[in-house]
C-alpha positions as CSV (number, residue, x, y, z in Angstrom):
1,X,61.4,163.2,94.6
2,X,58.2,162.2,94.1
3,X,56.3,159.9,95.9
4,X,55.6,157.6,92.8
5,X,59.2,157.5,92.4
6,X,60.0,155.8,96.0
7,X,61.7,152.3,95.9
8,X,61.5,150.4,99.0
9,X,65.2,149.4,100.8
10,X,65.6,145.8,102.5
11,X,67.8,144.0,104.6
12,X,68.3,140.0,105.1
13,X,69.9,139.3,108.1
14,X,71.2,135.2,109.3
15,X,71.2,133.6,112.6
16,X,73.6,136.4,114.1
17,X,72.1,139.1,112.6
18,X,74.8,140.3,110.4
19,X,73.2,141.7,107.5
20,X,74.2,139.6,104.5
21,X,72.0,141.3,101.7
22,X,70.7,144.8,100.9
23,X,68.3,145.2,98.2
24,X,65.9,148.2,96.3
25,X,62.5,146.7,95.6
26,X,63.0,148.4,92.3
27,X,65.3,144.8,91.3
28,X,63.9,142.3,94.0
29,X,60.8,141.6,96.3
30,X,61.4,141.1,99.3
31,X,60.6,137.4,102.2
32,X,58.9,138.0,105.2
33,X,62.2,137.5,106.9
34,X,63.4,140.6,105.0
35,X,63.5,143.5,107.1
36,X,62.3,147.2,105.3
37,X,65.0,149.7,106.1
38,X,63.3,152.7,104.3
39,X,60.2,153.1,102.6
40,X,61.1,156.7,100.8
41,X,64.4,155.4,98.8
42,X,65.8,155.6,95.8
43,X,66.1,153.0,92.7
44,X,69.5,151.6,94.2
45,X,69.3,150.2,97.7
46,X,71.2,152.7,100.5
47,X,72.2,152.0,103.9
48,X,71.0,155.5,104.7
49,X,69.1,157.7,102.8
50,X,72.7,159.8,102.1
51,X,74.5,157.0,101.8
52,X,76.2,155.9,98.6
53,X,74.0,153.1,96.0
54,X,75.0,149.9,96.7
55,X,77.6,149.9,99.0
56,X,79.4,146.7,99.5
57,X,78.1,144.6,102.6
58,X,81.6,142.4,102.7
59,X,84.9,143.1,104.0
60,X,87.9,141.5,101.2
61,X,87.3,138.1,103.2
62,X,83.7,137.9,102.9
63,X,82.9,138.9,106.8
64,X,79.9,141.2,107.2
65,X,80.4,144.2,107.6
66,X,77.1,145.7,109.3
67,X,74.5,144.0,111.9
68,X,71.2,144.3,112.2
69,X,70.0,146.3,115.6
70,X,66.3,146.5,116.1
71,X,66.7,148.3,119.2
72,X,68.5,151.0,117.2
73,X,65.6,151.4,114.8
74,X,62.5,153.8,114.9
75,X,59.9,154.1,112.9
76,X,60.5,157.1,111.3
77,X,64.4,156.0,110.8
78,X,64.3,152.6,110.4
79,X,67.8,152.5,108.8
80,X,69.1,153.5,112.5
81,X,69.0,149.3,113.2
82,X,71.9,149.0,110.7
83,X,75.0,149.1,112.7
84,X,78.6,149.0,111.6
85,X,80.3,146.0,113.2
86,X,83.4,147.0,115.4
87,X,86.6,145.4,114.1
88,X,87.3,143.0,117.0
89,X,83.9,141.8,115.5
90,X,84.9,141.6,112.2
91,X,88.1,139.9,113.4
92,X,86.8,137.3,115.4
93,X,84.4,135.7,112.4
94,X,87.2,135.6,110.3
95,X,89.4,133.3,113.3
96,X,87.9,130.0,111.7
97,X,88.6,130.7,108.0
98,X,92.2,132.1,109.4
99,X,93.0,129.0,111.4
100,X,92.2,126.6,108.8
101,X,94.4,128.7,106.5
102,X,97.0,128.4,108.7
103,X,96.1,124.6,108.9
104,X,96.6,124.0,105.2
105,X,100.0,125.6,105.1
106,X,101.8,123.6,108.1
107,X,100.3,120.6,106.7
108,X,102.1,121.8,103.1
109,X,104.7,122.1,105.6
110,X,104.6,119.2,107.3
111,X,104.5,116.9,103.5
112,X,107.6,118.4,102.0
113,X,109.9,117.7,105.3
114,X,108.9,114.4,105.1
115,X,109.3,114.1,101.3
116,X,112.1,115.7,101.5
117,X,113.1,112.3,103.5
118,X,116.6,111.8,105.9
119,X,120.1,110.9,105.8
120,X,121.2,108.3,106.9
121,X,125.2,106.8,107.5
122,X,125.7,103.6,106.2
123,X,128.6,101.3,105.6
124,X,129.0,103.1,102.2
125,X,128.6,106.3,103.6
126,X,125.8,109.4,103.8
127,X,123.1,109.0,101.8
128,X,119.7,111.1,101.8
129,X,116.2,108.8,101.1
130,X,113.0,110.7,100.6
131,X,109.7,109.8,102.1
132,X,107.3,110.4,99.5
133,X,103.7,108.3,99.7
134,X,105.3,105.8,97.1
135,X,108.8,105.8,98.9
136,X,106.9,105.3,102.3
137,X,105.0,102.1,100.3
138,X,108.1,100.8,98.5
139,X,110.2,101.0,102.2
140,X,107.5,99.0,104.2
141,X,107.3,96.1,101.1
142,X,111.1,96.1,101.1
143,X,111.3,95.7,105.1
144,X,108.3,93.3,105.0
145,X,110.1,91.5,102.7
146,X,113.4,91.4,104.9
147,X,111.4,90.7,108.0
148,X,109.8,87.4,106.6
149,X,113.5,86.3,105.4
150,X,114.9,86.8,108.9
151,X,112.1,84.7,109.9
152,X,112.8,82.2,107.7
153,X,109.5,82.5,105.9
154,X,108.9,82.8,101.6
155,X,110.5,86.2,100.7
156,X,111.9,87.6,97.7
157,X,114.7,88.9,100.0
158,X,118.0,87.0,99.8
159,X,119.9,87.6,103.3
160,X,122.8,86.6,102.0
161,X,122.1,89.5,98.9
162,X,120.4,92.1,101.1
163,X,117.5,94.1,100.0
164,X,117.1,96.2,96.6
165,X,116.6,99.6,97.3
166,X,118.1,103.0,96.4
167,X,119.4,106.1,97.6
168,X,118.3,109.8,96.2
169,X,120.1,110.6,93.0
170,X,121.7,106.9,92.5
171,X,120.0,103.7,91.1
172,X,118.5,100.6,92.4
173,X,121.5,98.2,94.3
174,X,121.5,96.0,97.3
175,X,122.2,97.2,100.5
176,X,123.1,94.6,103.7
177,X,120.4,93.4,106.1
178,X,122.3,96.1,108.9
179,X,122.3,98.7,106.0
180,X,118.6,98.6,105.3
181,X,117.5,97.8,109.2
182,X,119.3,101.3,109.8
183,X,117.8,103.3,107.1
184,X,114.3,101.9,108.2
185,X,115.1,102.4,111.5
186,X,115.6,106.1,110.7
187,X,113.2,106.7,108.6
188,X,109.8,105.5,110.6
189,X,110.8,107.8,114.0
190,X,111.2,110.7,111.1
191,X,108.1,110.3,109.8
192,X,105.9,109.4,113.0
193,X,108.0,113.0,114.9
194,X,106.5,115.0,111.8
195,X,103.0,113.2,112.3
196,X,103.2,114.1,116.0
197,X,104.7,117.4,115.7
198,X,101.9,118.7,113.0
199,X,99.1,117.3,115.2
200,X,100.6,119.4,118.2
201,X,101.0,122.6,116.3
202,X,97.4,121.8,115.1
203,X,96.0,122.1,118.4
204,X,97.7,125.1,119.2
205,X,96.2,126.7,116.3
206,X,92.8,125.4,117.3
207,X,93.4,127.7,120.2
208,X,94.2,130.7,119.0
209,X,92.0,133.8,118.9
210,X,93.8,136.6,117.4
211,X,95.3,137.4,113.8
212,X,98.1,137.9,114.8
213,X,98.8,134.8,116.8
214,X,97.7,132.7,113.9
215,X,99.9,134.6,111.1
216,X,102.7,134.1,113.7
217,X,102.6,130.4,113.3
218,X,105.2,128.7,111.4
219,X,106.4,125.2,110.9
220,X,109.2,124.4,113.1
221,X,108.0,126.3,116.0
222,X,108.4,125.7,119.6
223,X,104.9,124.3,120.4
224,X,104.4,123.4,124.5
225,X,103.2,120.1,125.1
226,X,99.9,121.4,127.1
C-alpha cells in the first residue's frame, strides 16, 4: 500500500477506559482525547492491522467489548493497548441494567397480584374483589364513608342500608356494616404484604452480583428478612 493511501485508526475511550468508539480518519477527525491506534491503516478503521473493517465494539447488550491498555501499547504497535475484556468483565457492567430488569418485572409482578384482588367469605358467601388503583380509591371513599356514619358524622352511608359496593363479576348492591368492615379488613393487610414483600425482594436484588442469581429471581420467592 502506498503511503499516500494510509488512513489513520482512533480510539475514544470513557472514564473506565473501555473503548466506546473506533474510527478511520478517512470518515472522522479525531479530539485530543482520541487516542491513534495505527498510523499505516486502511480506509475502514481495524482493531489490528489484520483484523476485519469495522468490527463491532458492543456486546448484544451494549457493554464494551475491548479496553484501552496503555501499558500494552508500543510505539511501533500501538494497537497492542486494545485489550479484549474478560467475560466476568463484560458481566459485571451489565449487573445494573440486569437488576433493574429484574426490578421492572417483579414489580409487573407485584401489580397484577394485587389487581388481581382477594376473596373474601361473607354472609352471602365467597366472593373475589380486585385491587386495582380505582378499586383501591373507590374501597377507601366507601370505608371513609362508613367510618364517618359509625361516628355519627354527615355520610352518604346509611347503617341501617350498608355500604354500596360490588363484588367481581356481579353489580353494585349493599353489603352490611360487618360485610364491608370484613372485606376492607382483608383487603388493606393484602395490599400493604405485597408492598412489603416487593420492597424485600427489591433489596435482595440490589444485592446480587451474578447473572445467574438475578435471572433466578421470581416473584413469590423465599426472600430472608436480612
Amino acid at each position: 500500500m502506498d503511503e499516500q493511501f494510509f488512513n489513520r485508526h482512533y480510539v475514544s475511550i470513557n472514564e473506565q477506559s473501555h473503548i466506546v468508539s473506533g474510527f478511520s480518519d478517512a470518515f472522522q477527525q479525531p479530539c485530543e482525547t482520541d487516542i491513534l491506534t495505527n498510523d499505516k491503516g486502511g480506509r475502514h478503521f481495524r482493531l489490528s492491522p489484520d483484523g476485519e473493517d469495522s468490527p463491532p465494539l458492543f456486546n448484544n447488550d451494549g457493554i464494551p467489548l475491548y479496553k484501552w491498555d496503555a501499558s500494552a501499547s508500543c510505539e511501533n504497535e500501538p494497537w497492542l493497548g486494545i485489550v479484549t475484556r474478560t467475560e466476568n468483565d463484560v458481566e459485571i457492567d451489565l449487573i445494573p441494567s440486569l437488576r433493574q430488569l429484574k426490578v421492572n418485572e417483579i414489580d409487573r409482578a407485584r401489580e397484577a397480584v394485587i389487581n388481581a384482588g382477594v376473596s373474601v367469605s361473607t354472609s352471602r358467601g365467597e366472593f373475589n374483589f380486585s385491587l386495582t388503583d380505582r378499586d383501591q380509591m373507590n374501597l377507601d371513599a366507601s370505608f371513609g364513608a362508613l367510618t364517618r356514619a359509625q361516628a355519627g358524622m354527615p355520610s352518604p352511608v346509611d347503617l341501617n342500608t350498608g355500604v354500596f359496593y360490588h363484588a367481581d363479576g356481579h353489580p353494585h348492591e349493599f353489603w352490611s356494616c360487618d360485610d364491608f368492615e370484613k372485606i376492607c379488613f382483608t383487603a388493606y393487610p393484602f395490599i400493604t404484604e405485597h408492598i412489603v414483600y416487593y420492597k424485600k425482594l427489591r433489596r435482595h436484588i440490589e444485592s446480587l452480583t451474578t447473572r445467574a442469581e438475578i435471572e433466578a429471581v421470581h416473584y413469590g420467592m423465599e426472600v430472608s428478612s436480612s
